[in-house]
C-alpha positions, 0 to 999 in steps of 0.5 A: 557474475551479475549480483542478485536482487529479491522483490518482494510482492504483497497487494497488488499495489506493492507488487506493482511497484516493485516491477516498476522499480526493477524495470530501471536495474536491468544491469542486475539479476531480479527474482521475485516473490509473492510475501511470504514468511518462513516461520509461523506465519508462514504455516498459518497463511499455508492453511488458509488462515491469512486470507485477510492479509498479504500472505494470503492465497488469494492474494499469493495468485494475483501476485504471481498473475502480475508476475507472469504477466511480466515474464519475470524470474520467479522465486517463491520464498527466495529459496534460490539464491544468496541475494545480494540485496533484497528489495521489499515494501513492508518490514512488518514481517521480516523473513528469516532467510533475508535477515543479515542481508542488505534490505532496501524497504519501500513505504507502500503508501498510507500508514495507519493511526497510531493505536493502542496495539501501535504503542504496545509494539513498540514498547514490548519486544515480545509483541509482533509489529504486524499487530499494529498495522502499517502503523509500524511501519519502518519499525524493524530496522533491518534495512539499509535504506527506506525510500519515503513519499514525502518530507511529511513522511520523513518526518513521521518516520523520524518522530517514531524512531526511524533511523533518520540517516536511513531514509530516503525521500523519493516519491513512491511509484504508482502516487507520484504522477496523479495528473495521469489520470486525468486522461481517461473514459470513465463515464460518470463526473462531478459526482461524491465518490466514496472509497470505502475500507476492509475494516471489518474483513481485517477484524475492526470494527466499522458501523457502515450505515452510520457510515452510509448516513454521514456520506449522504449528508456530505454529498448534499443531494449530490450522486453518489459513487461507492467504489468497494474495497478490493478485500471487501465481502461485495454482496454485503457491501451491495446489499447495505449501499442498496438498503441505506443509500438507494440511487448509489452507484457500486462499482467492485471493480474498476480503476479506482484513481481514474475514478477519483480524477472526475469526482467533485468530492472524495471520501475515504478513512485510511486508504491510499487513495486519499493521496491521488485526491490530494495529489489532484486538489480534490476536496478530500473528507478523510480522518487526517487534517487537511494539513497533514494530508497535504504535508504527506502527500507524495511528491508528484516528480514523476520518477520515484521507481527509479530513483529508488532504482538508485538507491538500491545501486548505491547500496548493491556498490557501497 
């Protein structure tokens, strides 16, 4: 019998991702989920309570709308199978039912900053790693392997404890070939695009008109393009650009890279989209140096879904 693979979907971003990686294993049985927990987080996200989050109902449907889409084999909850390797791209939040099997974790994208709650859950056992964002990231080690962006990010890892001899440098799909978005219609150039975040939407506080304030002194009279957050409250976000930056552009929906690709100038705070900026040599104004933004950028090799393909092959015929 052919082995049995488990992806694990999430944002649109790490569904996306994990499709493309299983489109390179066609030798092995796939199945896949939207991300899901089998302890209280999981009854919490089944009573609306997780709507912010991954586990979020909202989030579930987009996720099995890919899923269908893809005409993939669907299991929700990995309830079907025994697998024999499961394939996820976050360990905040391990599952019961995966744990003891063997686990490749696939870096999603930007991790965020390590804050009080970061250090909190790294030091105390009975404090969740959820708590501290995607700043804990790689923090469980219940996997076998972790495929990385960068070198930049290898190192990251290794400095919060990550299990050197468990990462793998191989780009991460979706990041490593920017240069695609070159190519495209999108009607507006040379303008101030600004991404903007889902902090308050995920509970932290952010003053947007102090914020709206700061990114009209950076464009220096140039257009500005603010692209919403996926997870933002959009007739909020409209009401405060039209109140404190008349003139701007707001666009809800629409490819955001394809978008950083004609701009002049992007600006965002900890959002993955900063690596397209950077993978493209846009002037970048974001809360990393410029430094460590190029170190952690993702290596543009234009192969990173199947060379975690491989990863995971070693790992299903170790």
């Amino acid at each position: 019998m052919k082995k049995k693979i488990l992806f694990i979907g999430g944002s649109v971003n790490q569904t996306t991702q994990m499709l493309q990686i299983a489109g390179h294993l066609g030798e092995y049985e796939r199945f896949f989920s939207p991300f899901y927990d089998d302890g209280v987080l999981g009854f919490a996200a089944r009573s609306g309570l997780l709507e912010f989050s991954i586990m979020g109902k909202r989030r579930a449907e987009r996720t099995m709308e890919l899923y269908h889409d893809h005409d993939v084999e669907i299991d929700v909850g990995g309830r079907l199978h025994a697998y024999d390797l499961v394939v996820t791209g976050t360990d905040l939040v391990v599952p019961r039912n995966i744990r003891g099997r063997r686990i490749v974790l696939v870096q999603e994208g930007m991790t965020e900053p390590e804050t009080l709650l970061y250090h909190l859950a790294r030091s105390a056992r009975w404090v969740p790693r959820w708590i501290a964002g995607t700043a804990a990231t790689g923090l469980s080690r219940q996997y076998v392997r972790f495929c990385v962006a960068s070198e930049g990010y290898r190192e990251l890892f290794i400095g919060k404890g990550v299990d050197r001899d468990t990462i793998e440098v191989t780009s991460i799909p979706n990041f490593d070939d920017c240069e695609r978005y070159l190519d495209n219609d999108f009607e507006h150039r040379d303008y101030v695009l600004v991404c903007t975040s889902d902090n308050r939407e995920t509970f932290i506080y952010e003053n947007r008109r102090k914020n709206i304030e700061k990114y009209l002194r950076l464009a220096d009279g140039r257009q500005l393009i603010f692209k919403l957050h996926p997870n933002e409250r959009v007739v909020r976000a409209k009401g405060e650009i039209e109140r404190f930056s008349p003139g701007s552009l707001v666009y809800a929906e629409g490819r955001t890279e394809e978008m950083i690709a004609n701009c002049s100038m992007m600006i965002a705070q900890y959002s993955s989209t900063i690596f397209v900026g950077s993978a493209l040599n846009k002037v970048v104004h974001c809360s990393l140096d410029p430094h460590v933004l190029k170190a952690l950028t993702p290596l543009q090799n234009k192969s990173a879904a199947r060379r975690i393909a491989d990863v995971c092959r070693q790992v299903l015929e170790a």
